[in-house]
DOPA-373161 format. One record per residue (C-alpha): x, y, z; residue in one letter. Coordinates in steps of 0.02 Angstrom, whole numbers, always signed. Layout:
N
       c1       c2       c3   type
        X        Y        Z      a
...
//
This chain:
260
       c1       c2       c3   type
    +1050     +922    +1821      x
     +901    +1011    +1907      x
     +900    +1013    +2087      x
     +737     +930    +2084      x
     +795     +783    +1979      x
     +949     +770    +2085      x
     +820     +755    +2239      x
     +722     +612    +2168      x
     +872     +526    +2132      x
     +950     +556    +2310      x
     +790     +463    +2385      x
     +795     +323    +2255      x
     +986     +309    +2325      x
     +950     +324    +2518      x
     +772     +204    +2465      x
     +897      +67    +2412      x
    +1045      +80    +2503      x
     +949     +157    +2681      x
    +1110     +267    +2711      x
    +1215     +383    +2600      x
    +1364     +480    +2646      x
    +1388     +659    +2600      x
    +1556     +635    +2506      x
    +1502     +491    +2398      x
    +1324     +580    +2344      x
    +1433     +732    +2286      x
    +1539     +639    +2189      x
    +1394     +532    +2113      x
    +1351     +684    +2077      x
    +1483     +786    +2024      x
    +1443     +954    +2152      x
    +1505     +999    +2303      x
    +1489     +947    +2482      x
    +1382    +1103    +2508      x
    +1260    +1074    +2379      x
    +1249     +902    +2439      x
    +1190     +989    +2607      x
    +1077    +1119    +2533      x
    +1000     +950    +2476      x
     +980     +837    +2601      x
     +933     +988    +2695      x
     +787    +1020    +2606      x
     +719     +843    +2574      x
     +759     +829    +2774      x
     +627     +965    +2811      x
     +500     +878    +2715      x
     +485     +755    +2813      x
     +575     +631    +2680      x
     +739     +586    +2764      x
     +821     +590    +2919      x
     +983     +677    +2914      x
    +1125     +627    +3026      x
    +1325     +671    +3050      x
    +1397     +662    +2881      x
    +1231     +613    +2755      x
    +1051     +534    +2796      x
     +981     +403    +2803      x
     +791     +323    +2753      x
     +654     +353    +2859      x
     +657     +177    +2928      x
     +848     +181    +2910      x
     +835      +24    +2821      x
     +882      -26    +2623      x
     +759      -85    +2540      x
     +746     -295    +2507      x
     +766     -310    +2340      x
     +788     -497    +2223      x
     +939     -547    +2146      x
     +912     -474    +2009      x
     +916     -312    +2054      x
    +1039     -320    +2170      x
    +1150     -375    +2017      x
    +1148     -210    +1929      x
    +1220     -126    +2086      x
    +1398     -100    +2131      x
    +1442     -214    +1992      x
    +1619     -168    +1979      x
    +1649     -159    +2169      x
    +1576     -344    +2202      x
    +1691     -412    +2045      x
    +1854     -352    +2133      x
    +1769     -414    +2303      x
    +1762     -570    +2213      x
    +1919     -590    +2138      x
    +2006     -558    +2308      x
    +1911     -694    +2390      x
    +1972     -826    +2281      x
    +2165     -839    +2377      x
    +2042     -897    +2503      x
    +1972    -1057    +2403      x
    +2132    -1198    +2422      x
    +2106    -1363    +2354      x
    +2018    -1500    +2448      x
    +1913    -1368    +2550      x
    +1740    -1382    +2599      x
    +1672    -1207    +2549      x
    +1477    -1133    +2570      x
    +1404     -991    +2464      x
    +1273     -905    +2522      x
    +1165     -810    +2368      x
    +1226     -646    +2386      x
    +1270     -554    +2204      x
    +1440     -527    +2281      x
    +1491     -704    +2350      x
    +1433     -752    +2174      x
    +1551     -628    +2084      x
    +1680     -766    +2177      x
    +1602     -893    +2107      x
    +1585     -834    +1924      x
    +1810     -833    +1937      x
    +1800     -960    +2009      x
    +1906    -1106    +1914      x
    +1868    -1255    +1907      x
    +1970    -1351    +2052      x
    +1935    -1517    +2161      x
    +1853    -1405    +2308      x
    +1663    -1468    +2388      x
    +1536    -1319    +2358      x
    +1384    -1318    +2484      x
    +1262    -1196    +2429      x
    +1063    -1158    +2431      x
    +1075    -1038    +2294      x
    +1008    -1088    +2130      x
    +1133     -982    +2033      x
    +1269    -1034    +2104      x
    +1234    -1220    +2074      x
    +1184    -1187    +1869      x
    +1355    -1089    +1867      x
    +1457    -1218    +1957      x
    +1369    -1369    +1832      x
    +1497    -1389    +1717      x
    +1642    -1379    +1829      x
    +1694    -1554    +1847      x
    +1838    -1556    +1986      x
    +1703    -1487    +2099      x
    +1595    -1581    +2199      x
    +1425    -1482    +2207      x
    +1298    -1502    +2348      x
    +1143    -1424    +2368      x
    +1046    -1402    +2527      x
     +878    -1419    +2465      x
     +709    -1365    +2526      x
     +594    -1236    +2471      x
     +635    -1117    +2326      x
     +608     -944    +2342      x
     +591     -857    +2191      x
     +658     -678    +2260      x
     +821     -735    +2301      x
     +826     -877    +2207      x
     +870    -1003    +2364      x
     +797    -1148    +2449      x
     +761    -1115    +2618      x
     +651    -1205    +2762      x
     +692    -1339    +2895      x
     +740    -1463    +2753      x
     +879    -1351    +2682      x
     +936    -1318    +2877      x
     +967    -1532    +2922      x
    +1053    -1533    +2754      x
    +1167    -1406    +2800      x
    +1223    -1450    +2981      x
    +1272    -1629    +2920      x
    +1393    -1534    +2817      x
    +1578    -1475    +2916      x
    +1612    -1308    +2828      x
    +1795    -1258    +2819      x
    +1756    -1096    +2753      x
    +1586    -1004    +2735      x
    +1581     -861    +2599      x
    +1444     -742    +2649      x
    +1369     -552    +2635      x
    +1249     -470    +2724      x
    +1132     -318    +2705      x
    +1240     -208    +2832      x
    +1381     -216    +2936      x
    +1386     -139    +3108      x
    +1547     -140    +3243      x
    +1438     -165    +3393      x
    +1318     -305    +3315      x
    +1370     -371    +3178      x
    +1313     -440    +3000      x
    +1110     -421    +2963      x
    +1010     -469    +2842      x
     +829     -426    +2747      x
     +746     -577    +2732      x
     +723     -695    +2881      x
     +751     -858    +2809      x
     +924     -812    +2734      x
     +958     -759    +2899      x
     +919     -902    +2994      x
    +1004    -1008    +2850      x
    +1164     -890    +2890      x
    +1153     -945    +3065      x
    +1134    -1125    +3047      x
    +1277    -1121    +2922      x
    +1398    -1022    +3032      x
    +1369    -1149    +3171      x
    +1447    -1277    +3034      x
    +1578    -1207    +2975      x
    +1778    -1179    +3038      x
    +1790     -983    +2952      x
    +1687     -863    +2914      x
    +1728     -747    +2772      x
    +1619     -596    +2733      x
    +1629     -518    +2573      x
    +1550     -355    +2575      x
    +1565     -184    +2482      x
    +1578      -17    +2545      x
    +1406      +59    +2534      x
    +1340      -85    +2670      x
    +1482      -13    +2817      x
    +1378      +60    +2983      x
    +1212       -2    +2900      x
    +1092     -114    +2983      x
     +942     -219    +2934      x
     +816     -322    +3014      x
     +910     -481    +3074      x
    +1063     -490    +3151      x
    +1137     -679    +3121      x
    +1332     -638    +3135      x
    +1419     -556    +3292      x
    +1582     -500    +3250      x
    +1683     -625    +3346      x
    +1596     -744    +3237      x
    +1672     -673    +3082      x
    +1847     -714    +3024      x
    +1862     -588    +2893      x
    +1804     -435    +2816      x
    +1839     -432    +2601      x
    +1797     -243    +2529      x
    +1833     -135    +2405      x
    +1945      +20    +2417      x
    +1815     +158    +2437      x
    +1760      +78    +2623      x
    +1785     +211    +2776      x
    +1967     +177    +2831      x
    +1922     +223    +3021      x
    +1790      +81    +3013      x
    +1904      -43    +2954      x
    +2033       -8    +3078      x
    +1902      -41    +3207      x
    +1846     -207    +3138      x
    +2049     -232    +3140      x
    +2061     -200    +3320      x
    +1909     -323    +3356      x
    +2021     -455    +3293      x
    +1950     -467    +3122      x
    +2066     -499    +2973      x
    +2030     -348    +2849      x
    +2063     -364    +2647      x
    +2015     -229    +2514      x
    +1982     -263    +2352      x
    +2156     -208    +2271      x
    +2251     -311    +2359      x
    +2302     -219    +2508      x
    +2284     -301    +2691      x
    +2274     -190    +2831      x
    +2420     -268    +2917      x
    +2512     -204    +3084      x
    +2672     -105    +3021      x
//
């Protein structure tokens, strides 16, 4: 690949994701740490990044919002192990909320069906959940939003708070130790809020590439959160300080960051 190919595809990857680490862009890649460099380097002193310790980030040094759709097509593999380790999580007779996050709904695509109430304002978790008949299915309501494919407003809000969660299955746009879970779009961040006001646990499933990012509201401090589900490429010195805040820590192939 051309250096100048492997450029545009760097900022399509920093453009989505808002910040890249060295290590995984040379391995995307297949060259070396150094070449990475050269690279970000370069597209750093044209004014097209901003480089910081260990890769860069966007210019705003946020991802970009993008609809469920395309967030889909990325990290597919990631958010189906995410999803699979959530579901020890589910127990029978459980009040459960899913937020419409493409990974909370890789939990819901396993999930089987079992006599559990689902409260949800995400349209495709509802037509996935339709034929499950153990499960009682409840939808907030309000206003759709055709983006990410939710209904959102003060109507879906009243619906929700008359609801006690036992556990809420969530993501977020980025993660950060100080401040917590953020997200893109206001309205799924208020919805967030409202919901973890309801609800007994808090259980965040989120995949590597979203660790020490931030977005443009914050709606989940990390005392709020219970626990942290990710896969196994996640920064280990990250997750041992999420750990030491007192948040229970799972990756994706089955290992839990227990005390020895």
């Amino acid at each position: 690949m051309l250096a100048q190919e492997r450029h545009r595809q760097i900022l399509n990857l920093i453009e989505e994701k808002g910040t890249v680490r060295t290590i995984d862009l040379a391995n995307e890649f297949e060259v070396t740490d150094e070449t990475i460099r050269r690279d970000l380097q370069i597209l750093s002193e044209n004014f097209q990044i901003n480089k910081i310790h260990g890769g860069a980030t966007s210019l705003s040094a946020r991802p970009k919002l993008q609809s469920f759709i395309e967030r889909r097509a990325i990290n597919v593999e990631k958010k189906k192990l995410i999803g699979q380790a959530a579901l020890k999580f589910v127990e029978p007779g459980e009040t459960v909320a899913f937020d419409s996050s493409t990974t909370v709904f890789e939990l819901v695509c396993a999930l089987p069906d079992c006599p559990v109430r689902v409260v949800t304002n995400t349209h495709s978790v509802i037509h996935q959940l339709l034929g499950h008949e153990q499960i009682e299915l409840i939808s907030t309501g309000g206003r759709y939003q055709p983006k990410t494919q939710t209904f959102i407003g003060i109507e879906s809000q009243a619906s929700l708070r008359r609801h006690n969660v036992n556990k809420a299955f969530i993501s977020c746009v980025g993660l950060d130790l100080r401040q917590g879970a953020s997200e893109g779009f206001e309205d799924q961040a208020i919805f967030k809020d409202v919901l973890l006001q309801t609800c007994e646990e808090v259980i965040l499933l989120v995949d590597s590439s979203k660790m020490g990012q931030r977005s443009e509201y914050f709606f989940a401090a990390p005392e709020q959160i219970s626990c942290v589900i990710t896969d196994k490429d996640a920064d280990v010195d990250f997750l041992e300080k999420l750990k030491g805040s007192g948040i229970e820590v799972v990756v994706a192939d089955g290992k839990r960051l227990d005390e020895d």
